[in-house]
C-alpha positions as CSV (number, residue, x, y, z in Angstrom):
1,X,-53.4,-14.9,-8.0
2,X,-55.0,-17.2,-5.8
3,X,-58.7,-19.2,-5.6
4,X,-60.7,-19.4,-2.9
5,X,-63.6,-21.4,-2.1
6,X,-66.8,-20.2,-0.8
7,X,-66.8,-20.1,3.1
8,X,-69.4,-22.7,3.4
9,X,-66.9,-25.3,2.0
10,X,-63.7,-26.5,3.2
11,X,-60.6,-28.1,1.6
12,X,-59.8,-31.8,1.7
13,X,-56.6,-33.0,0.2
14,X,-56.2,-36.8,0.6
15,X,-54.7,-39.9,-0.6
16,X,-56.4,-43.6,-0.1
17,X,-53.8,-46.4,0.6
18,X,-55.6,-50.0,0.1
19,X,-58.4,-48.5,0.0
20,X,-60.2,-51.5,-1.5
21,X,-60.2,-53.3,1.9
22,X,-63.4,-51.8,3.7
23,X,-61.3,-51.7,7.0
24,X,-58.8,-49.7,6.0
25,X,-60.8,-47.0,3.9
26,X,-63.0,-46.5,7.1
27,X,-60.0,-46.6,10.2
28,X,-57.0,-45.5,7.7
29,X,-58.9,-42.5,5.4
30,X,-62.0,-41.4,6.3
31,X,-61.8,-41.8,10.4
32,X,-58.9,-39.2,10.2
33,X,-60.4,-36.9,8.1
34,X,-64.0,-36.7,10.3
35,X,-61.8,-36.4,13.4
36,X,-59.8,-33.4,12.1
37,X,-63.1,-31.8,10.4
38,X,-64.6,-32.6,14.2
39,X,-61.9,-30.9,15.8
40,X,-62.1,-27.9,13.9
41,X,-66.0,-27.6,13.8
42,X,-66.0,-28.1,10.5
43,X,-68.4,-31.3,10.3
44,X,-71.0,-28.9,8.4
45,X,-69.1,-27.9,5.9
46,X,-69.6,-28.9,2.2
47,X,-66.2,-31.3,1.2
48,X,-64.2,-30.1,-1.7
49,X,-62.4,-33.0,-2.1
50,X,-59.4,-33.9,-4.2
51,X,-57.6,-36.9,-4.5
52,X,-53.8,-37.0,-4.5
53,X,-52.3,-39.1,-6.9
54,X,-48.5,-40.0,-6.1
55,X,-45.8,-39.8,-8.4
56,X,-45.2,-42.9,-10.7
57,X,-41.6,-43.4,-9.9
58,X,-39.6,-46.4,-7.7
59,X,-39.6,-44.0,-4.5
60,X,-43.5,-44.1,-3.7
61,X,-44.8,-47.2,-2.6
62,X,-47.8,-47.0,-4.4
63,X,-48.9,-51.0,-5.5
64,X,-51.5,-50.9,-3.0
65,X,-52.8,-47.1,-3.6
66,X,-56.1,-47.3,-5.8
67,X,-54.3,-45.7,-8.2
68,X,-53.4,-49.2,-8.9
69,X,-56.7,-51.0,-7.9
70,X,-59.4,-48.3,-9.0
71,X,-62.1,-50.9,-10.2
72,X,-61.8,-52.3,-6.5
73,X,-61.7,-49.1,-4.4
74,X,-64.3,-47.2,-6.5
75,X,-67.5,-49.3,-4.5
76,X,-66.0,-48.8,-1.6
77,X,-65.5,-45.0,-2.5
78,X,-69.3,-45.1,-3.3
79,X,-70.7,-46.6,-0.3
80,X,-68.8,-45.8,2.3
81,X,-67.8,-42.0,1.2
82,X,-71.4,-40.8,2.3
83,X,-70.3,-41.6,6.2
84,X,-68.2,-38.5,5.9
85,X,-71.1,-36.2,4.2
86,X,-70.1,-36.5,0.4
87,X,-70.6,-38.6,-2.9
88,X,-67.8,-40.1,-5.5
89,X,-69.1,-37.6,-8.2
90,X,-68.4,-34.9,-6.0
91,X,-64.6,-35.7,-5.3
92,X,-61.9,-35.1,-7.9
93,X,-59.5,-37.9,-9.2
94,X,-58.4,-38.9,-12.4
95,X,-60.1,-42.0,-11.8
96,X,-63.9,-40.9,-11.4
């Protein structure tokens, strides 16, 4: 089987590196995501976001993921997430 979400939605996989530094969550994560959505005339699109966790193993660099820092990414991740048409409550992560 497969899912599929309604046509007025679109897909976003992502990961947030540093993300509690207001610089990088802007230029590193959401900058690229807008410009791909832009490209592909997807700007009005509801976001089903989902937030990839990495492995927990020695071969991911991951001390500077918010996996790590979540109680100093998630204010970012609620004031800056609304740039990109979306909320924190409507993302999935095992952190929200």
């Amino acid at each position: 089987g497969y899912y599929m979400l309604p046509s007025d939605h679109v897909f976003v996989p992502w990961n947030s590196f540093h993300g509690f530094n207001p610089g990088h969550i802007i230029t590193d994560d959401f900058l690229p995501i807008y410009t791909l959505l832009s490209y592909f005339n997807l700007t009005d699109k509801e976001l089903a976001m989902i937030h990839i966790d990495l492995p927990d193993n020695n071969s991911t660099r991951r001390w500077d993921n918010c996996q790590n820092h979540w109680k100093l990414c998630k204010p970012y991740m609620e004031r800056f997430l609304p740039l990109i048409g979306t909320e924190l409550r409507k993302t999935s992560t095992q952190f929200t």
